[in-house]
C-alpha positions in Angstrom: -2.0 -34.7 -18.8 1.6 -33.8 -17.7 2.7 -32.4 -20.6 -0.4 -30.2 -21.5 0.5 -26.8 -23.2 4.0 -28.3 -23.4 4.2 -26.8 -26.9 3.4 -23.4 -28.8 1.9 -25.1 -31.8 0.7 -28.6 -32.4 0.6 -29.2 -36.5 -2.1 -31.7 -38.2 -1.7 -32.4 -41.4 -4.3 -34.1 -43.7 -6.2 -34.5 -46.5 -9.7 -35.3 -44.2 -12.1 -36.9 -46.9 -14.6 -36.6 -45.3 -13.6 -35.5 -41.3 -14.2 -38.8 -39.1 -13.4 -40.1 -35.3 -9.7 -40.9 -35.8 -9.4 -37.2 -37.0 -11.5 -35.9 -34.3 -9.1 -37.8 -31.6 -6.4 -36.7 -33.4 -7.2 -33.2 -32.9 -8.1 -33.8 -29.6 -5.2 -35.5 -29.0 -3.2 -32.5 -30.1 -5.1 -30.0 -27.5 -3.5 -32.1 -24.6 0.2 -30.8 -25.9 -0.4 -26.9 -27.5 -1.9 -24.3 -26.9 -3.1 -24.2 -30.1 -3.5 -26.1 -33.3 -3.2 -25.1 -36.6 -4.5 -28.0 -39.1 -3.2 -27.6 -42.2 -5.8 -29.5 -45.2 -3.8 -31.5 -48.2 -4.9 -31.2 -51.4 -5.9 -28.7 -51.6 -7.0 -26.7 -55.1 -7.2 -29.5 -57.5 -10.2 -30.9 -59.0 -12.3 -33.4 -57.4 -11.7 -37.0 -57.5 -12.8 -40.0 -55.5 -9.9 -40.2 -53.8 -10.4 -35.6 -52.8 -13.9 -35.7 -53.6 -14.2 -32.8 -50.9 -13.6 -28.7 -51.7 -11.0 -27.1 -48.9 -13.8 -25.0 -47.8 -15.8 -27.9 -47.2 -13.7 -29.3 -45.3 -13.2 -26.6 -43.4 -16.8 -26.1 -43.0 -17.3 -29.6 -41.9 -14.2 -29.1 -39.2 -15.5 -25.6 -37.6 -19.4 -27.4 -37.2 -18.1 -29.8 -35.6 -15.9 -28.1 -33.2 -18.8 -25.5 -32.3 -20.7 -28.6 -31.4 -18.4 -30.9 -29.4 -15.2 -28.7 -28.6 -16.6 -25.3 -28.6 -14.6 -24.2 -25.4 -11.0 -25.0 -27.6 -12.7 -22.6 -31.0 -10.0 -20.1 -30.5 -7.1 -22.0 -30.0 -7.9 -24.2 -33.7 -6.7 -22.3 -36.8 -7.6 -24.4 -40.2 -5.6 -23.2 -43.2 -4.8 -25.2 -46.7 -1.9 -26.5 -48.8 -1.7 -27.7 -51.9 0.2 -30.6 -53.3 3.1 -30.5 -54.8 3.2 -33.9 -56.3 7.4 -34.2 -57.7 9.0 -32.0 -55.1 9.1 -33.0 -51.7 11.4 -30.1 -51.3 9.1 -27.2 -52.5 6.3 -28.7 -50.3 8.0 -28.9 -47.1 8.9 -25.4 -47.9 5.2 -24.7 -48.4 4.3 -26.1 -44.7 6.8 -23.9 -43.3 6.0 -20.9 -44.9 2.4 -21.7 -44.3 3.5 -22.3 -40.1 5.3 -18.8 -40.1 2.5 -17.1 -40.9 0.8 -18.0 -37.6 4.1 -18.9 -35.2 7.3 -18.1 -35.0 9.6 -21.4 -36.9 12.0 -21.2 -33.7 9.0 -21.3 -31.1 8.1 -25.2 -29.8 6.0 -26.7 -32.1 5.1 -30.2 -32.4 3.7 -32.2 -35.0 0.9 -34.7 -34.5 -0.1 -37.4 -36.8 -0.6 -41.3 -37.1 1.5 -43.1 -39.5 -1.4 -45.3 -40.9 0.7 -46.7 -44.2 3.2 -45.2 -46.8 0.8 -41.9 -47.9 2.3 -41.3 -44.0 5.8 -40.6 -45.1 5.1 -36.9 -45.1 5.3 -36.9 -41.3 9.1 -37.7 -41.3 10.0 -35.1 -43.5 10.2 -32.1 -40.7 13.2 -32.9 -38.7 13.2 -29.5 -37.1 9.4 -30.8 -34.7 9.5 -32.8 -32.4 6.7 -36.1 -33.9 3.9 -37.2 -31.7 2.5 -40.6 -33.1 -1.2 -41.1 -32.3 -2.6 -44.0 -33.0 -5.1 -45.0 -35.3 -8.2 -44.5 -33.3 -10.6 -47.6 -34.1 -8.6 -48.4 -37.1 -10.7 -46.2 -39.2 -9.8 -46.1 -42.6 -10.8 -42.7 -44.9 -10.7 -44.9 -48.4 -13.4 -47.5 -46.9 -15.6 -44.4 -46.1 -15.5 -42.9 -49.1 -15.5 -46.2 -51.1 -19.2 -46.9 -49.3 -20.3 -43.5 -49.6 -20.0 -43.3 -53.9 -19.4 -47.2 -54.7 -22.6 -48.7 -52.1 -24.3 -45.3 -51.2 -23.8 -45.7 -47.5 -22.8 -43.5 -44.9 -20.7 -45.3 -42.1 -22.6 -43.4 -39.6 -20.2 -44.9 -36.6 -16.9 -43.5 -38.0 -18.6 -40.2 -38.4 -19.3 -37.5 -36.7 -22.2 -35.5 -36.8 -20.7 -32.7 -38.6 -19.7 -35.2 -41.6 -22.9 -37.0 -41.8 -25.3 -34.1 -42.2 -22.9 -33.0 -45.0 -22.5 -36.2 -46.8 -26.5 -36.7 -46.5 -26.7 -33.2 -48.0 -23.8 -34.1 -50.8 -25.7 -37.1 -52.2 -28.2 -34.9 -53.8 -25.9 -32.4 -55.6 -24.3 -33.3 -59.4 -20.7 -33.6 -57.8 -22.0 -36.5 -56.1 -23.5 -38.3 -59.2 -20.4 -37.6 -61.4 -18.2 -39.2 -58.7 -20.2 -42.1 -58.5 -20.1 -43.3 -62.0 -16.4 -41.9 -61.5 -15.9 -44.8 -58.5 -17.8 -47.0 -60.5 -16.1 -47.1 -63.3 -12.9 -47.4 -61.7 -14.0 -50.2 -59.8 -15.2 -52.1 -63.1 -11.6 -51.8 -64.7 -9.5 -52.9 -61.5 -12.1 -55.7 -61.6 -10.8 -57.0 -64.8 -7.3 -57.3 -63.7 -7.9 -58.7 -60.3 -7.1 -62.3 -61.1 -3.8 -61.2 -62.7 -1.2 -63.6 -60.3 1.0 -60.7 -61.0 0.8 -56.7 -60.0 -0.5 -54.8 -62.9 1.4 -52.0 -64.1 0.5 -49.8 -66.9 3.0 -47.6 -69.4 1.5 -43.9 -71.1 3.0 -41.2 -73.1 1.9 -37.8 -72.6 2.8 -34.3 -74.6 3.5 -30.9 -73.4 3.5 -29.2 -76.7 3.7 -25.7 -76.7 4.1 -22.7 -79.5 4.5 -19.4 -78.9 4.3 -19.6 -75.3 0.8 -21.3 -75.6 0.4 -25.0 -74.6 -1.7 -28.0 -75.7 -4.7 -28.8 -73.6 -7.5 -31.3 -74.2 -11.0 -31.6 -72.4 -11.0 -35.6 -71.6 -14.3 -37.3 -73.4 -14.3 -40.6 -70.9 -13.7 -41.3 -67.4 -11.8 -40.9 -65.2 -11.2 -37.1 -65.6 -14.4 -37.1 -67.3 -15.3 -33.3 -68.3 -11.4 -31.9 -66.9 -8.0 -30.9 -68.8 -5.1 -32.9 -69.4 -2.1 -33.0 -71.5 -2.7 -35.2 -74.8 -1.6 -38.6 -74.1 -2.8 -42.2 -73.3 -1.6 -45.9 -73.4 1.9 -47.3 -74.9 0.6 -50.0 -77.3 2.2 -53.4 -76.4 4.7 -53.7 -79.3 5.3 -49.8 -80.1 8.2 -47.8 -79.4 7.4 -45.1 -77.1 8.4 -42.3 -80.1 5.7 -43.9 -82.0 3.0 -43.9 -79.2 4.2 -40.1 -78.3 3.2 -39.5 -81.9 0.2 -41.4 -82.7 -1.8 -40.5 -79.3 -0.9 -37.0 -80.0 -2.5 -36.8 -83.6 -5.2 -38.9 -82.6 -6.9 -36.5 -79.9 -5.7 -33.4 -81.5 -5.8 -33.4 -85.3 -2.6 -31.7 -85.0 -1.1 -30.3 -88.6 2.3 -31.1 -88.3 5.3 -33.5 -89.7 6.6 -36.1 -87.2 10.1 -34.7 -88.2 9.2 -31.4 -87.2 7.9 -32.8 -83.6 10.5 -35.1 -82.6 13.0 -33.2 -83.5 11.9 -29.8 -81.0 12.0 -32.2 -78.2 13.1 -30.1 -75.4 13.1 -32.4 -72.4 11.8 -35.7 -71.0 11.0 -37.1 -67.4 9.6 -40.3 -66.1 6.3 -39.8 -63.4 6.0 -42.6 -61.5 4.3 -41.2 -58.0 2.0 -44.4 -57.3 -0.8 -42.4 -56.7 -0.6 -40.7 -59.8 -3.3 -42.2 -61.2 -6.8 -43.4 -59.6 -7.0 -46.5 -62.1 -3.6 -48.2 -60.6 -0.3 -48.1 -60.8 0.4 -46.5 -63.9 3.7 -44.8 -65.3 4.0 -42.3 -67.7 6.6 -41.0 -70.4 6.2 -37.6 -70.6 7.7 -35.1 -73.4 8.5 -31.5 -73.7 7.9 -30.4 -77.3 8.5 -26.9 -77.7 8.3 -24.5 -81.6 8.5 -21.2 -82.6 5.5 -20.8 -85.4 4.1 -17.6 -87.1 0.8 -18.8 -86.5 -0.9 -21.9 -84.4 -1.2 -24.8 -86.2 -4.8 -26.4 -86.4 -5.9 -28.5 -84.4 -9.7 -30.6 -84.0 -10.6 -32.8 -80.8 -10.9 -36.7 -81.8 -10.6 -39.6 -80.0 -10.7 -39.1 -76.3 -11.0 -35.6 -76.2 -13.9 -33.8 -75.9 -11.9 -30.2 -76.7 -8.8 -29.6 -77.8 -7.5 -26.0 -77.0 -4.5 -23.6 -76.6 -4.1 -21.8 -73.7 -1.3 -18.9 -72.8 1.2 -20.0 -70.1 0.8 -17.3 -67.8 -2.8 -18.7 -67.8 -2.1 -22.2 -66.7 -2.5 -21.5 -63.1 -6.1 -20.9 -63.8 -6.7 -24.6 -64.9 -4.9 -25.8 -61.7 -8.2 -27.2 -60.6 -9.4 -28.1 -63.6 -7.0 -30.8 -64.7 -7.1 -34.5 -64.7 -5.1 -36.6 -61.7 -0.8 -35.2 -62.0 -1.0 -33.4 -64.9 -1.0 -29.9 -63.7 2.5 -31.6 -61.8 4.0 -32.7 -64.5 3.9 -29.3 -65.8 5.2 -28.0 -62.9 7.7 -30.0 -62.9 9.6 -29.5 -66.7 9.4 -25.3 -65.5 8.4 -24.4 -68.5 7.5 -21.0 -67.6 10.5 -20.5 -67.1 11.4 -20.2 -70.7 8.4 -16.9 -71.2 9.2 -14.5 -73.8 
């Protein structure tokens, strides 16, 4: 208690899905060093998964209940804000989280950060040299992936990690079509991990995917299966085990899209390529994907018919993609950021 209000600003940063104890100690953790806390929710603005099964305003909303029950005295001194990811940049998003601070203190005012380094999805804490780091520790060992994996896999509510703020909403949540899409969701990821988990070897997966665009329009698909069920993503899917990764860029391309054009004519308008490797890229494991930027100047769009694993195939205006930011299946929306192709407008 010696050091209490010792700082301006404590910073929490975390993804909270759902809000439970540790989280709840964390934050009263931080209220022993600030005067106030601004916690700052991850992932924020991208479509729900089972790994962010939970909307930033719910979140929120799950955060403020609980502090008008239990902390009410501290209400004032807890601002709750979001940030989104920014899955290929570490750069850009520890720029985020400071422009994001500034908007509430002063950079060059005491701040300090407050966190528990749990595993490797921690890293983000070291990133802010410029804060002084108070580690926490991980109150009752609680683990957010074992929640969630009861809640949608076993249809239980660890009622002991929660508080009372979380549980009412999960209870709520199980009766909503959210809930029952990410339940086949966690199903059916579970199922194909469960095929592989004899493998006396890690299991690691190779895809291709396109970003084809035309007269400033790009490619989209509506995905048929799970995961991603029902959301955007770039044409794509698995490198066949003997095929050369030109070949697979082709063949998934034409197979979901029906796309009228020559290979020649593709493969030669490559524009750029990158590698996306993030290991949590992809819910159904480690998978890795080649990714191409195919880019042609037509009079008119070329047809195109969904097939295969997509559901819709569609072209949509770049100065439009933000609107599909939380619409689109696991990185995708990333790995357009990423090859800046708005850059190149006209």
């Amino acid at each position: 208690m010696s050091n209490k209000h010792q700082y301006e600003f404590a910073i929490i940063i975390g993804r909270f899905q759902p809000l439970h104890k540790g989280h709840v100690y964390l934050i009263k953790s931080a209220l022993l060093h600030a005067k106030k806390i601004l916690i700052l929710l991850g992932s924020s603005y991208r479509a729900r998964s089972v790994r962010n099964p939970f909307l930033f305003t719910e979140r929120k909303n799950i955060i403020i209940q609980e502090i008008n029950k239990n902390i009410f005295k501290y209400k004032n001194k807890i601002i709750i804000d979001f940030i989104e990811d920014i899955m290929y940049s570490n750069k850009i998003w520890i720029n985020m989280v400071i422009n994001k601070v500034k908007k509430y203190v002063k950079i060059d005012k005491n701040i300090i950060l407050v966190g528990y380094k749990k595993d490797k999805t921690s890293k983000y804490l070291s990133f802010f040299k410029r804060w002084y780091f108070c580690s926490i520790k991980n109150y009752q060992s609680i683990n957010a992936s074992g929640i969630r994996k009861c809640y949608f896999i076993y249809k239980m509510i660890q009622e002991k990690y929660l508080p009372e703020s979380s549980i009412d909403f999960l209870k709520k949540f199980f009766f909503t079509n959210n809930y029952k899409k990410l339940r086949k969701e966690a199903l059916f990821i579970q199922n194909y991990k469960n095929k592989w988990i004899f493998s006396p070897y890690p299991i690691i997966f190779f895809t291709i995917d396109t970003l084809l665009t035309i007269n400033n329009n790009l490619l989209l698909i509506k995905r048929k299966t799970y995961p991603g069920k029902n959301l955007w993503a770039l044409p794509g899917g698995f490198l066949k085990e003997n095929e050369p990764i030109h070949i697979g860029l082709l063949r998934e391309l034409k197979e979901e899209t029906s796309i009228n054009l020559d290979n020649k004519t593709l493969l030669k308008n490559i524009q750029k390529k990158h590698i996306f490797d993030h290991p949590n890229r992809s819910q159904l494991g480690r998978i890795i994907s080649f990714a191409f930027w195919i880019n042609l100047k037509n009079k008119n769009l070329p047809y195109i018919h969904e097939n295969s694993d997509a559901k819709k195939v569609l072209w949509i205006p770049l100065k439009k993609i933000y609107l599909f930011k939380n619409k689109m299946h696991d990185d995708h929306y990333y790995i357009i950021q990423k090859f800046n192709i708005f850059k190149f407008l006209n």
